[in-house]
ZAMARGU-4260 file (C-alpha; in steps of 0.2 Angstrom, whole numbers, plus 5000, padded with zeros to 4 digits):
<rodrens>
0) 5000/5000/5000 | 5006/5018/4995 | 5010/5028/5009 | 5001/5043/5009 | 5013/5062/5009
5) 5016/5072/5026 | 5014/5086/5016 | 4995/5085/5020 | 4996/5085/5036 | 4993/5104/5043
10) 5004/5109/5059 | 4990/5107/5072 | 4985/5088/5063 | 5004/5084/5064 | 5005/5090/5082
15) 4990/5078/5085 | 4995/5063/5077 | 5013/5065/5087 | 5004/5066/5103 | 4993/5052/5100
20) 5010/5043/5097 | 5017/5047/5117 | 5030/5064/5106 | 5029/5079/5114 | 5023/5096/5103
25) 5041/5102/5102 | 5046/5087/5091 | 5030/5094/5077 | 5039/5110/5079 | 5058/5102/5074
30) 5048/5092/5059 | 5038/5106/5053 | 5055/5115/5053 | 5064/5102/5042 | 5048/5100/5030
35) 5047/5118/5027 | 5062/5127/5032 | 5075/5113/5029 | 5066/5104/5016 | 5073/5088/5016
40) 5072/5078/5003 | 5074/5061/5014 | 5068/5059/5031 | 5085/5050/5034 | 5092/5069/5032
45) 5082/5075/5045 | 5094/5083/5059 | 5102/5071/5070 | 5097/5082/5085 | 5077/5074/5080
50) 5072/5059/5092 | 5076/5045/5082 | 5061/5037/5086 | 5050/5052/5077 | 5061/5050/5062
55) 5058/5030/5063 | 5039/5030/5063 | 5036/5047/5051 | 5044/5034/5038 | 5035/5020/5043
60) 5018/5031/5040 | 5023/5044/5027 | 5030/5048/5011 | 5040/5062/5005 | 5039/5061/4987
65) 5021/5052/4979 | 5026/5058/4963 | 5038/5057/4950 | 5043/5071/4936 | 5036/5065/4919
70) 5038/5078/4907 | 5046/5096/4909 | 5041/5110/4896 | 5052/5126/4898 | 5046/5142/4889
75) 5056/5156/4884 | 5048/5166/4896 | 5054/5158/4911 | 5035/5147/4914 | 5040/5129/4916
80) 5026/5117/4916 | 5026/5101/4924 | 5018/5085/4920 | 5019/5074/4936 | 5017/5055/4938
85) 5006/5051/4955 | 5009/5034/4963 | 4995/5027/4954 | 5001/5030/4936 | 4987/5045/4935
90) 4995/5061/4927 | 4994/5078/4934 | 4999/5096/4929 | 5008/5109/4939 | 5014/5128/4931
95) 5027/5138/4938 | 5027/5156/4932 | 5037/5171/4931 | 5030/5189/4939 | 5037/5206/4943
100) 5031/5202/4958 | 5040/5183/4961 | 5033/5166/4956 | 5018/5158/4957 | 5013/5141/4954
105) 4998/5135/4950 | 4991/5117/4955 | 4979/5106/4951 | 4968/5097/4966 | 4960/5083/4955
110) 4964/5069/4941 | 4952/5075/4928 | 4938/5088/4929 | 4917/5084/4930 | 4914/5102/4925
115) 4913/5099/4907 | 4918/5117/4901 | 4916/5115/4886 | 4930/5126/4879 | 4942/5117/4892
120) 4955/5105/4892 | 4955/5099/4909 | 4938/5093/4904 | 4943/5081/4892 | 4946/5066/4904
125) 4933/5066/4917 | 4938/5065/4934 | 4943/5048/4940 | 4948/5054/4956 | 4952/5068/4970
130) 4971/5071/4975 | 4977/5071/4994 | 4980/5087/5002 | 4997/5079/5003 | 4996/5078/4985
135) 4991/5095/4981 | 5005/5100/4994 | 5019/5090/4984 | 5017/5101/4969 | 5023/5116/4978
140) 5037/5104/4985 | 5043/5097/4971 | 5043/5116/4960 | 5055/5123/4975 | 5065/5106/4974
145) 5067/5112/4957 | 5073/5131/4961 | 5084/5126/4975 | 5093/5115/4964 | 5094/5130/4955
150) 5106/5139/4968 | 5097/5155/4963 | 5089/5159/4982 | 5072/5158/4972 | 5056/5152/4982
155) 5038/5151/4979 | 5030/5168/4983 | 5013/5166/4977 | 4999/5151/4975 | 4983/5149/4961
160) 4972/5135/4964 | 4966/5134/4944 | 4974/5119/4939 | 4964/5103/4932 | 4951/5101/4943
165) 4935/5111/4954 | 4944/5114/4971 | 4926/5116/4979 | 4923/5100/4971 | 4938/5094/4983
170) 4935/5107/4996 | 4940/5098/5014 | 4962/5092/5006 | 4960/5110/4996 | 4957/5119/5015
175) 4972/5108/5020 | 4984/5112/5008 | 4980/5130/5009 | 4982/5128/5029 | 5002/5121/5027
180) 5005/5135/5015 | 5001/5148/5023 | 5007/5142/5042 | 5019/5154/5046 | 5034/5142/5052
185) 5033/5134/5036 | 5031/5140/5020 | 5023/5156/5026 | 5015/5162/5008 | 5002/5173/5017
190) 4983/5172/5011 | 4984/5186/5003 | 4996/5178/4988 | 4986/5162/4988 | 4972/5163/4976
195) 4958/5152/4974 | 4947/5148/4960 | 4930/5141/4956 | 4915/5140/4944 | 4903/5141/4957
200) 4899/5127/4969 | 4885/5141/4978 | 4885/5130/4994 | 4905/5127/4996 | 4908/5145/4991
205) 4896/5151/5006 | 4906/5137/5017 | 4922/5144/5010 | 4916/5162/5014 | 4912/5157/5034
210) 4929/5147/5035 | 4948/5153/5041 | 4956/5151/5026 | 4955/5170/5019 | 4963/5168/5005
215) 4959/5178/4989 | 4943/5172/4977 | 4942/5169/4960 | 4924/5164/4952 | 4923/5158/4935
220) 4909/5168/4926 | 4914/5170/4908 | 4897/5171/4900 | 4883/5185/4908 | 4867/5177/4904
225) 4859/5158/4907 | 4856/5155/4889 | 4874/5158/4886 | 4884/5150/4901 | 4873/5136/4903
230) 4879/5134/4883 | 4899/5134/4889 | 4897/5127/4906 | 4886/5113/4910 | 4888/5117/4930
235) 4875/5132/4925 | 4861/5118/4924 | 4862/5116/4942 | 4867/5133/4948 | 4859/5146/4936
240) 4869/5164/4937 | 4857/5168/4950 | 4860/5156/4965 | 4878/5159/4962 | 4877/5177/4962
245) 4868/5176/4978 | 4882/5165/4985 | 4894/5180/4980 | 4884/5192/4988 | 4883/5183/5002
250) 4905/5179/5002 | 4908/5199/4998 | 4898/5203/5012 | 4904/5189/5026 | 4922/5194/5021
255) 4922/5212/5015 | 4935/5207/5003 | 4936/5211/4984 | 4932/5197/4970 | 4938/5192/4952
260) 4927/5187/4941 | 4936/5178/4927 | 4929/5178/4909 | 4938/5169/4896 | 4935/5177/4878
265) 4930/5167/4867 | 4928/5174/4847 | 4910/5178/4842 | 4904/5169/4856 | 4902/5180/4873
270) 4914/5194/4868 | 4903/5208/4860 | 4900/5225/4867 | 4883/5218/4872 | 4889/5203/4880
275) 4901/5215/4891 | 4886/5229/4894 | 4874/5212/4901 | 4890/5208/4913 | 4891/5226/4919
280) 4872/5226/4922 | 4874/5209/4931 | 4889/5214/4942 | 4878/5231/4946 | 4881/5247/4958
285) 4882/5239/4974 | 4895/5224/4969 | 4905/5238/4958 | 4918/5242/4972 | 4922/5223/4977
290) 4924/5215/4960 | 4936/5213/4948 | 4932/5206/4929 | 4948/5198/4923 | 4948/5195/4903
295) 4956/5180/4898 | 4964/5177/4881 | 4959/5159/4874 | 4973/5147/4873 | 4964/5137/4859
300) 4964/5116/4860 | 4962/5102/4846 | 4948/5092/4853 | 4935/5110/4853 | 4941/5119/4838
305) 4923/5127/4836 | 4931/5141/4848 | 4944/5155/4843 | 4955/5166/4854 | 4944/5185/4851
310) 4952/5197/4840 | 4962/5210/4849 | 4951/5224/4842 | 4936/5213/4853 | 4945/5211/4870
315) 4951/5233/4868 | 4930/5236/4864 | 4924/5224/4880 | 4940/5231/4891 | 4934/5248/4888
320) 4912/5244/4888 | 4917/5240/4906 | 4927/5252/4909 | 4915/5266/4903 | 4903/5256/4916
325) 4912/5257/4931 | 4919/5241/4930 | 4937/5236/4939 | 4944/5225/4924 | 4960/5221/4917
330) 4968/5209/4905 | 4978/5192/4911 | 4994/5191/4908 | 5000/5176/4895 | 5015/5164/4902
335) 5022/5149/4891 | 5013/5154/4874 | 5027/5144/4867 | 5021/5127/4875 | 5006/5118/4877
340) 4998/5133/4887 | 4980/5127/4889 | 4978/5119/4907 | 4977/5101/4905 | 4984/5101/4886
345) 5000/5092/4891 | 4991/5079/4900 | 4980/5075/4888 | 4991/5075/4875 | 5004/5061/4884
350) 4989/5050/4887 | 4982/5052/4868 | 5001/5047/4864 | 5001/5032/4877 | 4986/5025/4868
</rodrens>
């Protein structure tokens, strides 16, 4: 049987499952410490100083490393994507990207997607199962693995949960993973550089909204009507724009913190002046000052070649319909245009190539 990765164990959790095993707290301390701080790639390596005994049965119960590196693609940019192996042969995807303001990774939190976006390539396999917190931990381990080896000083600054998968749809192993990053004596990325993103799981946003986790929010729109989104993204079936726009009202007012609403533009399909006039409508007066719209350019994918990235001349006139509205917007940065850049693309593409 596969042992399962400390790295999904939160401090408090590891603090427990020391304590039930006669350690005292000081010795979850001195593990966190080599984890985080140290990052050890062996628990032989831990330091000496540790009681042998914690080292002895953290090795019997846990793994450092589940996964093993599969494929790298480096772009001129500086994005690297990553295609990991888990320990049961499923493939995942991990980026690592390049800002003025440090580097983010972004990490995916299930094998596969049951969203069924239909513009998506995450979407293409459906999920078969959800990853570990220890899992989801791991790509952020194994991503400063490769900058320490580096030798440049680098470190992980900043965290998006948009990788393949709905992290709602995994919520209790997302809220875990997001509690080792952010834990001070660890990692310490604050809440503030972690972002999370859904396409609207009403309920699990309201639980989100009510939990400790205060990281920032990202909802997944991209279409400002029924008719249209429920065309793109089969989730609006379930949850039509109006439950999940009472389940942001609800979020913006539990946390008084701003929102992005992400919109991927798609050509001649949800990017007219229309369409961004209906959004500015839908996001209304009272939400104006907590939201964001963030366009995003298409990164367009072999198996739904009926959509197109939208014309320059079409993202400038919806940028600037909002902007004559009111509306906080701005344009998402590309990273690793050189390489398979859709989320999910690489994967999909190494199992098409396995089969």
């Amino acid at each position: 049987m596969t042992k399962p990765s400390i790295y999904g164990l939160p401090y408090d959790k590891l603090a427990a499952w020391l304590a039930e095993r006669g350690f005292k707290k000081s010795r979850a301390d001195r593990v966190w410490e080599q984890l985080y701080r140290s990052r050890v790639a062996d628990f032989a390596e831990m330091d000496p100083a540790l009681e042998p005994a914690v080292t002895t049965v953290l090795e019997k119960s846990f793994a450092l490393r589940t996964m093993t590196e599969h494929v790298k693609q480096q772009s001129a940019d500086g994005t690297v994507k990553f295609l990991f192996r888990l320990a049961d042969g499923n493939l995942i995807e991990t980026v690592l990207m390049r800002h003025k303001f440090g580097l983010s990774v972004c990490v995916t939190t299930q094998v596969g997607c049951n969203i069924g976006c239909s513009f998506c390539a995450s979407g293409l396999l459906a999920k078969s199962r959800d990853l570990s917190g220890g899992e989801i931990a791991e790509q952020i381990m194994q991503v400063q693995a490769h900058l320490d080896a580096a030798g440049n000083g680098e470190r992980v600054s900043h965290v998006v949960v948009m990788g393949i998968g709905e992290p709602f749809d995994n919520y209790d192993n997302m809220a875990d993973f997001i509690r080792v990053m952010k834990d001070h004596k660890g990692l310490a990325i604050g809440p503030r550089h972690i972002t999370v993103s859904t396409s609207g799981l009403a309920n699990k946003l309201r639980e989100f909204a009510d939990s400790d986790l205060q990281t920032n929010l990202a909802v997944s729109l991209h279409a400002p009507n029924d008719e249209l989104r429920t065309r793109i993204m089969k989730i609006n079936r379930a949850i039509p724009i109006a439950k999940l726009m009472d389940a942001i009202d609800y979020y913006l007012e539990r946390t008084n913190r701003r929102l992005t609403l992400e919109y991927i533009l798609l050509r001649d399909v949800n990017d007219r002046r229309e369409h961004a006039e209906e959004l500015a409508d839908l996001i209304g007066e009272a939400r104006r000052s907590q939201v964001n719209v963030n366009l995003i350019p298409y990164n367009p994918v072999d198996e739904h070649s009926q959509y197109q990235r939208s014309e320059q001349e079409a993202v400038r006139g919806f940028y600037d319909a909002l902007k004559k509205r009111g509306v906080s917007v701005s344009v998402r940065l590309e990273h690793g245009a050189d390489i398979d850049a859709a989320c999910g693309q690489l994967r999909s593409k190494q199992i098409a190539k396995a089969n």
